[in-house]
N, C-alpha and C positions, 0 to 999 in steps of 0.2 A: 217676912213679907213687908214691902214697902209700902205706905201709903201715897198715892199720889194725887198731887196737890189741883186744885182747880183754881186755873189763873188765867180762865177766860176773859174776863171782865178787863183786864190789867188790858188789851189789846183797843178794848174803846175807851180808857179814861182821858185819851189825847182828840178824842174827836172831836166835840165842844170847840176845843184851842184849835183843832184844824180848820173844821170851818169861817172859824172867825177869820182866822189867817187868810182862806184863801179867799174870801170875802171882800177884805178889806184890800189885798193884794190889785185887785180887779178894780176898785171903788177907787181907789187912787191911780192906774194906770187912766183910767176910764177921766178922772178928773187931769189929771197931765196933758194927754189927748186933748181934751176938749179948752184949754189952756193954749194949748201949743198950734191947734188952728182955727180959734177962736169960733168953736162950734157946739155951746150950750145947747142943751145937757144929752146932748146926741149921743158920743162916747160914752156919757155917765150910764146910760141908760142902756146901751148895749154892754158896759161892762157890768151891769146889775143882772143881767140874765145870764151873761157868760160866769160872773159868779157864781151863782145860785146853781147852775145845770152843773159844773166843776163842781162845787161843795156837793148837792147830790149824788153827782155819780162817785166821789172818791169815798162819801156814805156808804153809799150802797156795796161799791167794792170792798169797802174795810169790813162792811157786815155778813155779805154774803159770800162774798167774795172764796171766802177759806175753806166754802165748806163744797166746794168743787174743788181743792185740792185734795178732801178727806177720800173722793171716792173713790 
């Protein structure tokens, strides 16, 4: 009989790094934008929410996400 392993956890250790990622992804598109038609902090501020709503929903999909495949 085999034992089998629990390696749940291993599937959120990258999510931290994701968020940050896509956070920052946004924060610099948002600062380019706002650069390129000289329109402080307009872009910045719509890509701070278009980050944050991205990094929650790809949260919530990574966390909840699997266990609608279980069923």
């Amino acid at each position: 009989m085999k034992k089998e392993k629990n390696t749940d956890y291993l599937k959120y250790t990258g999510l931290g790094t994701q968020i940050a990622a896509t956070m920052l992804v946004w924060i610099y598109f948002g600062l380019w934008l706002d650069e390129k038609f000289e329109t402080e902090p307009v872009f910045l501020l719509l890509a701070v929410f278009l980050g944050t709503f991205s990094a929650v929903y790809f949260t919530y999909k990574a966390v909840f996400g699997n266990n609608e495949k279980k069923k």
